[in-house]
C-alpha positions in Angstrom: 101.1 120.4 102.9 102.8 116.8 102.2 106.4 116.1 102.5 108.5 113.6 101.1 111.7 111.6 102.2 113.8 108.8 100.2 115.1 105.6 101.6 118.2 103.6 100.3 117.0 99.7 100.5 118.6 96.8 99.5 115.9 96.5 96.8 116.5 100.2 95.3 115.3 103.9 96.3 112.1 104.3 98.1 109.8 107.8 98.1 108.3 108.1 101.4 105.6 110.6 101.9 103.4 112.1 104.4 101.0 114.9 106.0 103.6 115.8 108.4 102.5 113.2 111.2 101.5 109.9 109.1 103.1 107.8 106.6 100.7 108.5 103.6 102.8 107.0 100.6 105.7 104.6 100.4 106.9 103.7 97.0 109.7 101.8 94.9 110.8 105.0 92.6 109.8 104.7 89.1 107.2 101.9 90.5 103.8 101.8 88.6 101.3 104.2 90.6 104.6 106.1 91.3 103.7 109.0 93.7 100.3 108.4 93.4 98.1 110.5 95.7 101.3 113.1 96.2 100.4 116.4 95.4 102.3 118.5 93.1 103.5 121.5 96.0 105.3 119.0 98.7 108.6 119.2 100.3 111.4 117.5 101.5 111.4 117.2 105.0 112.7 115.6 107.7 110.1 114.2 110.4 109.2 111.7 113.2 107.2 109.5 111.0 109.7 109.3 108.2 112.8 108.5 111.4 110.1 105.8 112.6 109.4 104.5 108.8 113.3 104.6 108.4 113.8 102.7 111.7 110.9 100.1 110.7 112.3 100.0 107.4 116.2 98.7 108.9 114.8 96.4 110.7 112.4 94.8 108.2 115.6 94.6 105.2 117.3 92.8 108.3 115.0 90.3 107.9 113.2 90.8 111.5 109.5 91.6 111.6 109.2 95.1 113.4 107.2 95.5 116.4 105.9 98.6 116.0 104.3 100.6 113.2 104.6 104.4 112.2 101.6 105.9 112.0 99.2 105.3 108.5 97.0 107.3 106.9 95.2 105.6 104.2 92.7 107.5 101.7 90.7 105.4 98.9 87.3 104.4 98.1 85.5 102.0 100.8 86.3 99.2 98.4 90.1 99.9 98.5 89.9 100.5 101.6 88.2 97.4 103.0 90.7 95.3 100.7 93.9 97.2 102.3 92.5 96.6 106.1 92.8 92.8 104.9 95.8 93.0 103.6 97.2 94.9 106.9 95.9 91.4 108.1 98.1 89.0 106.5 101.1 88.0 109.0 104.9 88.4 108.2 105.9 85.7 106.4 102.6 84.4 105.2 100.8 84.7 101.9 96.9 84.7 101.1 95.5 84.8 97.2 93.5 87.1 95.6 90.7 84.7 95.6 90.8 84.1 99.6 90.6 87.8 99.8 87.4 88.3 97.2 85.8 85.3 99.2 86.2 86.9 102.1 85.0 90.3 101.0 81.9 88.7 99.9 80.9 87.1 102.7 81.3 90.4 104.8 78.8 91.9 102.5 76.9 89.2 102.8 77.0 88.4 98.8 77.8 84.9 96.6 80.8 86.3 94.8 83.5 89.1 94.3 86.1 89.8 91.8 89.3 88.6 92.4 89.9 91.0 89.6 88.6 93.6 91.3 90.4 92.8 94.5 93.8 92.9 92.4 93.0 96.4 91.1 93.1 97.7 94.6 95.8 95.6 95.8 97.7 97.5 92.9 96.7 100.7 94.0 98.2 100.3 98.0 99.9 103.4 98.3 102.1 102.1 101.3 103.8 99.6 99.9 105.5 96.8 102.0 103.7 98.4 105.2 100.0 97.5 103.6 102.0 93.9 102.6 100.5 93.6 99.3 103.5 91.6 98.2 102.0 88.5 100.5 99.0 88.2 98.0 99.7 85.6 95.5 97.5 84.0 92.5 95.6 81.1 93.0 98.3 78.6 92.2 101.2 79.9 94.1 102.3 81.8 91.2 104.1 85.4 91.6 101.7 87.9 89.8 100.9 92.0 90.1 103.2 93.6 92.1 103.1 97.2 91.2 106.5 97.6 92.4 107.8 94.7 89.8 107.5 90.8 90.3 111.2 90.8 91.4 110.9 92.9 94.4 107.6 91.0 95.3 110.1 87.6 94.9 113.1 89.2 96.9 110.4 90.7 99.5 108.7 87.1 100.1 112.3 85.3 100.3 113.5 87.7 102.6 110.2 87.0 105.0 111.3 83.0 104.0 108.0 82.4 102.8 106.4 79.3 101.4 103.1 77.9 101.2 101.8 75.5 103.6 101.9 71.9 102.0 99.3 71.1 103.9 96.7 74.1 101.9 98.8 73.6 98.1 101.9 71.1 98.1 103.1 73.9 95.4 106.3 76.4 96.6 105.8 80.3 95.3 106.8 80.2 92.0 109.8 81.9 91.3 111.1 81.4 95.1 112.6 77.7 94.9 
């Protein structure tokens, strides 16, 4: 059976889900991918992990990085899910590009090249969103691109972690974040 919960942010309602012990889902409502995963017979439930996800949540909209993490349960294919264990990677308040991640990829598979295309299909598909921080991964230039919960929460997400690039990698700020 899988549960669901909703939390108020500051950047609009969020569907939490789980298997009754781990966060399985967190999504912006109406986001694209919505509820992805959920099965159709779930209920509304109050649990541990969604008081822990609510707690982590608080603290993260405060503009703190929690330290601590609810319990995840991820379920993809080995490519998504290789892509999400580097995204889980990325510190608070940093950002990484598509292409870093591809490049990275392929040299753990021991091959010349990988889609950054193909990297941004699975970044899409995160089903815990802000947890797996797929809003740190930016395009090659700085710019702000696929966010599956809209480019404005991925802009409101990065200010609030006060991110910028390094001028010492690309003298270029995120676009949209000046």
């Amino acid at each position: 059976m899988q549960y669901i919960d909703h939390y108020a942010s500051p950047l609009g309602g969020i569907t939490l889900a789980s298997d009754g012990t781990h966060l399985t889902g967190l999504w912006f409502d109406g986001q694209k991918y919505f509820a992805a995963g959920l099965q159709k017979q779930h209920a509304k439930k109050e649990l541990l992990v969604f008081r822990q996800t609510k707690e982590w949540l608080d603290c993260y909209f405060k503009g703190q990085n929690p330290d601590f993490m609810p319990p995840l349960s991820l379920h993809g294919s080995a490519f998504c899910m290789t892509v999400w264990e580097i995204l889980k990677q990325i510190p608070y308040g940093q950002v990484t590009t598509y292409g870093e991640i591809a490049k990275q990829i392929a040299k753990q598979c021991g091959i010349a090249s990988m889609s950054a295309q193909a990297v941004g299909g699975a970044v899409g598909h995160n089903p815990i969103s802000i947890f797996i921080p797929c809003h740190r991964v930016v395009g090659a230039n700085g710019s702000l691109t696929g966010y599956a919960g809209g480019i404005d929460k991925k802009a409101q997400l990065l200010r609030l972690e006060k991110q910028w690039f390094d001028k010492r990698k690309n003298p270029q700020k995120i676009a949209g974040l000046q």
